[in-house]
PABA-424698 format. One record per residue: residue number from 1; residue in three letters; x negated, y, z of N, C-alpha, C in turn. Coordinates in Angstrom, 2 decimals. Each point is the difference from the previous one (the first is absolute). Example, Ala and Ser with C-alpha at 12.3 -4.5 7.8 and 13.67 -1.06 7.14 Angstrom:
REM residues 2
<rec n="1" res="Ala" n_u="-13.19" n_v="-5.69" n_w="7.80" ca_u="0.89" ca_v="1.19" ca_w="0.00" c_u="-0.90" c_v="1.20" c_w="0.00"/>
<rec n="2" res="Ser" n_u="0.35" n_v="1.05" n_w="-0.72" ca_u="-0.82" ca_v="1.19" ca_w="0.06" c_u="0.77" c_v="1.09" c_w="0.73"/>
//
This chain:
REM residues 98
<rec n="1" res="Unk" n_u="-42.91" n_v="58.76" n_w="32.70" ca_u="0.31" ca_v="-1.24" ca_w="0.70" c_u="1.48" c_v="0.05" c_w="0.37"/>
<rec n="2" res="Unk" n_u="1.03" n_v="-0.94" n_w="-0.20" ca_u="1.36" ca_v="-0.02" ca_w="0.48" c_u="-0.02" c_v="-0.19" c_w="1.02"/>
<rec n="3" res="Unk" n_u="1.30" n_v="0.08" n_w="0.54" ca_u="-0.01" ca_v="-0.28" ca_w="1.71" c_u="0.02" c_v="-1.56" c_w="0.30"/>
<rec n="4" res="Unk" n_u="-0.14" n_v="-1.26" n_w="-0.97" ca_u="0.05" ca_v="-0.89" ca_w="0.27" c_u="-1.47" c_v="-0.33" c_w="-0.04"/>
<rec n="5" res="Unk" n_u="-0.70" n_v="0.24" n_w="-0.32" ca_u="-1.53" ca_v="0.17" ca_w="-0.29" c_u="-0.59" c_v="0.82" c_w="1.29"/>
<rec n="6" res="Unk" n_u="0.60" n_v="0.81" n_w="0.27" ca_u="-0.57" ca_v="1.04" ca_w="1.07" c_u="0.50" c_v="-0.84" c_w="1.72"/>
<rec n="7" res="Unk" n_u="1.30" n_v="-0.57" n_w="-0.37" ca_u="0.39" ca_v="-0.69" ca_w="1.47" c_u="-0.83" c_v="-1.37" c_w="-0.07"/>
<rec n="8" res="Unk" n_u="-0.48" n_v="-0.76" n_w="-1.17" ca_u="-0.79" ca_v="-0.94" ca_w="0.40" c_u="-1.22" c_v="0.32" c_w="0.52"/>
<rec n="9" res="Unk" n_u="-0.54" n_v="1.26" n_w="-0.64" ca_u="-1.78" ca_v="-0.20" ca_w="0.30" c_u="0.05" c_v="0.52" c_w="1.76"/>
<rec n="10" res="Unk" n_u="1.52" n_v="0.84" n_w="0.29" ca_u="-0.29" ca_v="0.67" ca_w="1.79" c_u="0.06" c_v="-1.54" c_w="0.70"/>
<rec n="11" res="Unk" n_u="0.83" n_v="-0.87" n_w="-0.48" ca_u="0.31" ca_v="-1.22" ca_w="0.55" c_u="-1.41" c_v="-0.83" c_w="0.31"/>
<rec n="12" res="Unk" n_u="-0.84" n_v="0.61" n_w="-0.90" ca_u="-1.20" ca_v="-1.27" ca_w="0.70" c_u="-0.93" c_v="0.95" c_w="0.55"/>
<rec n="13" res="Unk" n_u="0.16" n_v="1.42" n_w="0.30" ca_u="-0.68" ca_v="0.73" ca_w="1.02" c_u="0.49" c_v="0.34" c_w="1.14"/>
<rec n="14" res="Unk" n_u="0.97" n_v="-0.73" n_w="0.33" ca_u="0.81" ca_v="0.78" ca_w="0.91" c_u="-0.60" c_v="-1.11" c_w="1.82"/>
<rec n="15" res="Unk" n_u="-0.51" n_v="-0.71" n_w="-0.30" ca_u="-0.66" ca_v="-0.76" ca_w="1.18" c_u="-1.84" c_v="0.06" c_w="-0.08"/>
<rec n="16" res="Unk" n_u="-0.62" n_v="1.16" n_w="-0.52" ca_u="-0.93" ca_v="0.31" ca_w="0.10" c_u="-0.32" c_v="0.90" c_w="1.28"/>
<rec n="17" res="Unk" n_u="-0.68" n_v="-0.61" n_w="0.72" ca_u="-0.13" ca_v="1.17" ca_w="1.32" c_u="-0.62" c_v="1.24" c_w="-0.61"/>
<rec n="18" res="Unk" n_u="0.08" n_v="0.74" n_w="0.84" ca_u="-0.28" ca_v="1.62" ca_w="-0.30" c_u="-0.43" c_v="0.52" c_w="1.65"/>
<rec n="19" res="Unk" n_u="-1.13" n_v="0.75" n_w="-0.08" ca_u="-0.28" ca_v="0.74" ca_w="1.29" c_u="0.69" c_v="1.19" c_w="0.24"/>
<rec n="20" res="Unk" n_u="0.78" n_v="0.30" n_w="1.21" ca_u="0.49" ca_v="1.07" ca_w="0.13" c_u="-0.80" c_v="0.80" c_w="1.36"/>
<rec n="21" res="Unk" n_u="-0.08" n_v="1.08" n_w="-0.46" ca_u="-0.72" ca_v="0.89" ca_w="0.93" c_u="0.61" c_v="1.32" c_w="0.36"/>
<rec n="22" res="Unk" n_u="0.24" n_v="0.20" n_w="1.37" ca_u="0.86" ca_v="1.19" ca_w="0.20" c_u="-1.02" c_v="1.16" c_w="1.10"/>
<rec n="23" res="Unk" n_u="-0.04" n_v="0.82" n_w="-0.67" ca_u="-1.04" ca_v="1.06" ca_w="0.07" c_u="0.57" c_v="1.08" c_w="1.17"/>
<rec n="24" res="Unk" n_u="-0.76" n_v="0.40" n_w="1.07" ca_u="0.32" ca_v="1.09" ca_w="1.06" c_u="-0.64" c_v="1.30" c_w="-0.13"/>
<rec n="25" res="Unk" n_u="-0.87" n_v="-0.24" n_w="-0.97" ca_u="-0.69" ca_v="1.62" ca_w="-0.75" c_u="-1.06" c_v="-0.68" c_w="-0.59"/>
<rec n="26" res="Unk" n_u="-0.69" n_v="1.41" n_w="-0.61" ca_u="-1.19" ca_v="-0.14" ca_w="-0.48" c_u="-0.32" c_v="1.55" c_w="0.47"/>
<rec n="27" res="Unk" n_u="-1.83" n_v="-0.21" n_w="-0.38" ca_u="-0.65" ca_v="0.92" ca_w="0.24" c_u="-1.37" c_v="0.21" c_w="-1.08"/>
<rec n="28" res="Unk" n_u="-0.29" n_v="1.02" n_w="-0.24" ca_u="-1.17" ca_v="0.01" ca_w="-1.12" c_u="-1.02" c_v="0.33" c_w="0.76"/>
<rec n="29" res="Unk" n_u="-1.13" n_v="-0.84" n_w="0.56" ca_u="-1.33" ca_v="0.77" ca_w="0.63" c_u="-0.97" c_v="-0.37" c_w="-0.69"/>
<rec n="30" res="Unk" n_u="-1.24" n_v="0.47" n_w="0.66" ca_u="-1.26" ca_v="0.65" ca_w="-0.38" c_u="-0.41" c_v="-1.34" c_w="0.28"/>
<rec n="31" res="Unk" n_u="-1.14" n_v="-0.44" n_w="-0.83" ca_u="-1.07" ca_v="-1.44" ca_w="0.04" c_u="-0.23" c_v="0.25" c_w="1.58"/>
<rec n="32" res="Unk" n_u="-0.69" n_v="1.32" n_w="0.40" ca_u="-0.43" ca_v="0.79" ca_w="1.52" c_u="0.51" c_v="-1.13" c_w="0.68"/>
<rec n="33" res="Unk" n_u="1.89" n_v="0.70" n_w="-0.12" ca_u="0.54" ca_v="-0.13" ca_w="0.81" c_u="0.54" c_v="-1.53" c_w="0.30"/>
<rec n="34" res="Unk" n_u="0.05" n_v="-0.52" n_w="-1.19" ca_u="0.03" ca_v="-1.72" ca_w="0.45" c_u="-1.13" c_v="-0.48" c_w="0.98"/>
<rec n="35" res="Unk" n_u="-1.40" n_v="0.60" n_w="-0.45" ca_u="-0.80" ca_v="-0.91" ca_w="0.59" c_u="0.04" c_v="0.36" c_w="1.47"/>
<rec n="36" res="Unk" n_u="0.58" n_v="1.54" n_w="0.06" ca_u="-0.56" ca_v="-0.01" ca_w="2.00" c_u="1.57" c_v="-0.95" c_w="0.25"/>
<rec n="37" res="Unk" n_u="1.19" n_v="-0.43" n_w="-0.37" ca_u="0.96" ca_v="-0.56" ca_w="0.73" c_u="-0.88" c_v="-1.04" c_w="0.70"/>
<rec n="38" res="Unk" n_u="0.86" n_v="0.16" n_w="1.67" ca_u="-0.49" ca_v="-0.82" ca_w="0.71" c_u="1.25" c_v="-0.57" c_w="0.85"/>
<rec n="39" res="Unk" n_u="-0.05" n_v="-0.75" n_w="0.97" ca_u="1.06" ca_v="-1.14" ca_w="0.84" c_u="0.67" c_v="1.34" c_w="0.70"/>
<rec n="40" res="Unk" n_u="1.32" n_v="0.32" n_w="0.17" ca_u="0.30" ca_v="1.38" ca_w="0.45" c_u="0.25" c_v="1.50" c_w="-0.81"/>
<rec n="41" res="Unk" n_u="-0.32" n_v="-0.18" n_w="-1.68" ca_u="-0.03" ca_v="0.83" ca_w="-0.27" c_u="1.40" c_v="0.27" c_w="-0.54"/>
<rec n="42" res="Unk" n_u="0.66" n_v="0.92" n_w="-0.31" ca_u="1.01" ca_v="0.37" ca_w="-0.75" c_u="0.28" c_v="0.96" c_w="-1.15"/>
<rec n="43" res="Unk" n_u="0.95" n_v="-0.58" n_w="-1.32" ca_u="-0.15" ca_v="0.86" ca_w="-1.33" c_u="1.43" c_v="0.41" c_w="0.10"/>
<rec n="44" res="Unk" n_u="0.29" n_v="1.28" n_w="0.03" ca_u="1.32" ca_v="0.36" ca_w="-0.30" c_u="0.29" c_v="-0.03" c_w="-0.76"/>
<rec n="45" res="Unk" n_u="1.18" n_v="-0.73" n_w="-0.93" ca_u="0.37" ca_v="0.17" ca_w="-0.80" c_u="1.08" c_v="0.72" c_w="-0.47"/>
<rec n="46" res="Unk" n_u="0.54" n_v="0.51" n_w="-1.42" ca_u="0.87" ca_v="1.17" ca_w="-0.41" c_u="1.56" c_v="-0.32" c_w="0.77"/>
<rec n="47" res="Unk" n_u="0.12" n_v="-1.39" n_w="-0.39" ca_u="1.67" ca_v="-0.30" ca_w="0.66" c_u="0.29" c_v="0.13" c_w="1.15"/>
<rec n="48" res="Unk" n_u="1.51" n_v="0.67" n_w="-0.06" ca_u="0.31" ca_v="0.42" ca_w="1.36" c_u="0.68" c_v="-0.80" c_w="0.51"/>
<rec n="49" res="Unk" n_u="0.30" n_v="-0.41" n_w="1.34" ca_u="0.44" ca_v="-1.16" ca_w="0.77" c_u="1.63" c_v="0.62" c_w="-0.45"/>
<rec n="50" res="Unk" n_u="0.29" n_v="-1.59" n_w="-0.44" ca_u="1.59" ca_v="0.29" ca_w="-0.10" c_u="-0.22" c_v="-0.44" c_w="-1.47"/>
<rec n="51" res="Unk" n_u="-0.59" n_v="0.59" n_w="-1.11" ca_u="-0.17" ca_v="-0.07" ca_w="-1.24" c_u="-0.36" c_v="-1.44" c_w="-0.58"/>
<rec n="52" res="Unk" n_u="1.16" n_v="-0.36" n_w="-0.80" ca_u="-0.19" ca_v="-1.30" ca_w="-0.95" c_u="-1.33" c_v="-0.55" c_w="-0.12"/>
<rec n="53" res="Unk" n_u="-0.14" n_v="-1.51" n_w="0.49" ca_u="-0.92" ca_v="-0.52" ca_w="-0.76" c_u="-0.18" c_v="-0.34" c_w="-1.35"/>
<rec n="54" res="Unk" n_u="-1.03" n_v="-0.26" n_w="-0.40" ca_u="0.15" ca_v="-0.68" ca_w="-1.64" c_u="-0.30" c_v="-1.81" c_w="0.14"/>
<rec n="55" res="Unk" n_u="0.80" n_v="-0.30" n_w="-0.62" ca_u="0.29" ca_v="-1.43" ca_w="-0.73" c_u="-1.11" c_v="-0.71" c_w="-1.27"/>
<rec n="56" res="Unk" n_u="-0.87" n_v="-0.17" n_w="0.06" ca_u="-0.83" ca_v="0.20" ca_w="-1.18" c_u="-0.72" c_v="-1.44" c_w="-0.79"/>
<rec n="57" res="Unk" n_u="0.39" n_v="-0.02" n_w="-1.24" ca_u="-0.71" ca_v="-1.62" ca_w="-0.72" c_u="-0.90" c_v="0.56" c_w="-0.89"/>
<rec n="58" res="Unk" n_u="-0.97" n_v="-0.84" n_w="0.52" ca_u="-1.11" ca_v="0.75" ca_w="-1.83" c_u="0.22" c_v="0.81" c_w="0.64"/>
<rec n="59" res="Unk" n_u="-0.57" n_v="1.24" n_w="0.55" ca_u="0.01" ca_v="1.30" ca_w="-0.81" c_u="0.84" c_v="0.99" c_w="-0.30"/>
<rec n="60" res="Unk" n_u="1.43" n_v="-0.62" n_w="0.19" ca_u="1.12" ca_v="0.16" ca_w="-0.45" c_u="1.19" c_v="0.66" c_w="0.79"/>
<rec n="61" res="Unk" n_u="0.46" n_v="0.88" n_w="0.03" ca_u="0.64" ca_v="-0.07" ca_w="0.94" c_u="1.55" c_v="-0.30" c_w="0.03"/>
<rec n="62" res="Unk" n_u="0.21" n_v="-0.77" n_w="1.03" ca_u="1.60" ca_v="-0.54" ca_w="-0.27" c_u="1.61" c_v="0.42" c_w="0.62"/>
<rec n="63" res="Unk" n_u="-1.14" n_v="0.20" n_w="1.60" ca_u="1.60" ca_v="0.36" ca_w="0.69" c_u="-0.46" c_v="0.97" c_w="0.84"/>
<rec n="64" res="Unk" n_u="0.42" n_v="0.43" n_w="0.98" ca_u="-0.19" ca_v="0.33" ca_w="1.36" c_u="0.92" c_v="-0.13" c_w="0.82"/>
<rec n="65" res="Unk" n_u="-0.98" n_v="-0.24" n_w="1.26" ca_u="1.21" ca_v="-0.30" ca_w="1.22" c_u="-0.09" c_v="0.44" c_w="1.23"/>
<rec n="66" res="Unk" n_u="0.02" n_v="-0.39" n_w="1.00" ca_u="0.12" ca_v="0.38" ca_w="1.55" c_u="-0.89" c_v="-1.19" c_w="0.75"/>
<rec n="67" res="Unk" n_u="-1.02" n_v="0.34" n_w="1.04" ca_u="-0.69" ca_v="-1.22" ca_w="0.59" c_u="1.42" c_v="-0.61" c_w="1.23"/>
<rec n="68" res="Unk" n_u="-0.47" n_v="-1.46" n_w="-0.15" ca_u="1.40" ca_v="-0.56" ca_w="1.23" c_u="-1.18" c_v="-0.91" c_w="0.40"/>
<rec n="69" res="Unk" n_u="0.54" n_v="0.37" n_w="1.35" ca_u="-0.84" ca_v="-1.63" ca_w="1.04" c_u="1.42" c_v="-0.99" c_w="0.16"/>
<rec n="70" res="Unk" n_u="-1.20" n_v="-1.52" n_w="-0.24" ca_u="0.60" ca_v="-1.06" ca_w="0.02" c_u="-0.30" c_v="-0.91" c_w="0.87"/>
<rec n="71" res="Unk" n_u="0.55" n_v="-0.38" n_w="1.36" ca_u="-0.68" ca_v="-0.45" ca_w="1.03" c_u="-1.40" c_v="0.47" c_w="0.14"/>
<rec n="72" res="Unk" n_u="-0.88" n_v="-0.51" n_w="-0.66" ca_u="-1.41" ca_v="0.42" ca_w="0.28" c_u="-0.85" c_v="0.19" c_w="-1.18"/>
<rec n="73" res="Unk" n_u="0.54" n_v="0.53" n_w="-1.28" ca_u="-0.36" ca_v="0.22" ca_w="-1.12" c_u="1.04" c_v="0.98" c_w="-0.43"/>
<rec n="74" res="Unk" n_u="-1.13" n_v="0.97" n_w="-0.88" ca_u="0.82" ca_v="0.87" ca_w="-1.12" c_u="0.64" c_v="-0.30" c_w="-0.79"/>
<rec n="75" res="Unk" n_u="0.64" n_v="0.60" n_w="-0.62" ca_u="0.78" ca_v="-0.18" ca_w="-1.06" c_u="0.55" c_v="1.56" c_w="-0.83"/>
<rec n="76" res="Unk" n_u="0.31" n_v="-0.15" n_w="-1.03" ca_u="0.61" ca_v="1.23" ca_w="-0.77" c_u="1.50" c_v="-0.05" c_w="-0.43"/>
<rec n="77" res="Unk" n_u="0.63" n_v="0.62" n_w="0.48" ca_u="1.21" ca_v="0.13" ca_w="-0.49" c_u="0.47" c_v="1.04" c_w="-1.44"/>
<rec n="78" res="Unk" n_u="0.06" n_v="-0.63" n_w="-1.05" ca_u="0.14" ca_v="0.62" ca_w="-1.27" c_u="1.13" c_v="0.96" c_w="-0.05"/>
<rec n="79" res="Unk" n_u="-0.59" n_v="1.28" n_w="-0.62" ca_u="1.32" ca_v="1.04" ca_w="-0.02" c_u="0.42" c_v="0.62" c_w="-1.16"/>
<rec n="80" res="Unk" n_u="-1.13" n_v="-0.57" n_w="-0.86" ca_u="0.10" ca_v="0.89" ca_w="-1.22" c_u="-0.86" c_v="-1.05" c_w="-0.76"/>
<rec n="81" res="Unk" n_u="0.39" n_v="-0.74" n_w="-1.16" ca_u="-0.54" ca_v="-0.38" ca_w="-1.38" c_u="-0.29" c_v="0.78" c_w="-0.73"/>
<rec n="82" res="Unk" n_u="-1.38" n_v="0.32" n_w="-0.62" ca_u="-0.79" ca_v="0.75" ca_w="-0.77" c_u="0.38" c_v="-0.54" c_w="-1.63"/>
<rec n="83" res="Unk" n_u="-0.01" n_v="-1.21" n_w="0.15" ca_u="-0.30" ca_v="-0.34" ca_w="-1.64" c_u="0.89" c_v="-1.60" c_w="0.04"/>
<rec n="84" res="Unk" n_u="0.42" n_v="0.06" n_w="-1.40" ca_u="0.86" ca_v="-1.01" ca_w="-0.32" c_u="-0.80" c_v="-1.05" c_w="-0.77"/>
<rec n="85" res="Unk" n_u="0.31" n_v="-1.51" n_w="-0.61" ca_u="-0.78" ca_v="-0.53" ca_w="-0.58" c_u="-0.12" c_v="0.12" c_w="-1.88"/>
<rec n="86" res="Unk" n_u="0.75" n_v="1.22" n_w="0.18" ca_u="-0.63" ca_v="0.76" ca_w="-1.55" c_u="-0.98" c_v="1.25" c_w="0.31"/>
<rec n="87" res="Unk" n_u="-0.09" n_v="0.29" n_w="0.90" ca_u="-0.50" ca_v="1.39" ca_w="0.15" c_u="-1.85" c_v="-0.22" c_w="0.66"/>
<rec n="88" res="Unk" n_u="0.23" n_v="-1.64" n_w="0.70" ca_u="-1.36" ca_v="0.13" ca_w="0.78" c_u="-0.83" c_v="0.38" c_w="-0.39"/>
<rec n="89" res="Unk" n_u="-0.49" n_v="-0.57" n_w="-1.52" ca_u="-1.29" ca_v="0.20" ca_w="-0.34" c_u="-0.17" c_v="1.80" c_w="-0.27"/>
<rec n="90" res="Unk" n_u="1.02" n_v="0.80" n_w="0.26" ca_u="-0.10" ca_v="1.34" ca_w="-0.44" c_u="-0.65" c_v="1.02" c_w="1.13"/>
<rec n="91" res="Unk" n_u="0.35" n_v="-0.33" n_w="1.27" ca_u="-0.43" ca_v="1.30" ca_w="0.82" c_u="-1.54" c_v="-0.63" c_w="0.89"/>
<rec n="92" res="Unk" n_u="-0.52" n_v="0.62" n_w="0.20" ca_u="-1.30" ca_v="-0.47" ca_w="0.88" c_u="0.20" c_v="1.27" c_w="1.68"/>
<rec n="93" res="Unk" n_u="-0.80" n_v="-1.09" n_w="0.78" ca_u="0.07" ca_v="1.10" ca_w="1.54" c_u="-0.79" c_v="1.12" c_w="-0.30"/>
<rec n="94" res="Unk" n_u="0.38" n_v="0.87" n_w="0.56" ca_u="-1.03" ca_v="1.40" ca_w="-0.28" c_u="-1.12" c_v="-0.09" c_w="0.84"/>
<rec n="95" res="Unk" n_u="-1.07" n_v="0.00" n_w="-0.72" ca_u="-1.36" ca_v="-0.09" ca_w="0.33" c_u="-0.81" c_v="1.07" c_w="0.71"/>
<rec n="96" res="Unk" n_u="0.81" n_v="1.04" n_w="-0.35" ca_u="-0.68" ca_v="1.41" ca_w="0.08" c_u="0.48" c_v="0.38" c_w="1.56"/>
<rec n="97" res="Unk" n_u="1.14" n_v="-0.92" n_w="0.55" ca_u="0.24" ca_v="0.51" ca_w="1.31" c_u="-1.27" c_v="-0.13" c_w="1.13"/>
<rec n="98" res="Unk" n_u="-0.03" n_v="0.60" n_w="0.75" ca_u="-1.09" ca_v="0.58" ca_w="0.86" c_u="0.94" c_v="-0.04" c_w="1.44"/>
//
């Protein structure tokens, strides 16, 4: 595809919304252990306070950043771009983190 071919087809995706989801850990548990969670309970997760969030589309991961309060809502302040718009479809979030 040339780049005149390639800048038209981004041109009519480029106002497609996209969900962005920015992740504060994960954790891998036991069926068990989902079902006793109750109102009060707590899962520690691996990340250590201070440590980058992830930025994440699809699946995908894009950036990471820093949490910021905004009057009375969160927000993320981006610190690092993961992937460019040749590269997205290449890396996925690591699944295996725990």
């Amino acid at each position: 595809m040339n780049d005149t071919l390639a800048a038209e087809a981004l041109e009519r995706l480029v106002d497609i919304p996209v969900e962005v989801t920015v992740e504060l850990g994960r954790k891998r548990v036991t069926v068990e252990q989902l079902l006793s969670l109750k109102s009060g309970s707590i899962l520690e997760l691996m990340k250590v306070s201070g440590d980058p969030l992830d930025v994440v589309v699809g699946q995908r991961l894009i950036a990471r950043g820093e949490a910021v309060v905004i009057g009375d809502r969160y927000g993320i302040r981006i610190t690092e771009v993961i992937v460019d718009s040749k590269s997205i479809s290449s890396r996925k979030v690591n699944e295996e983190e725990n």
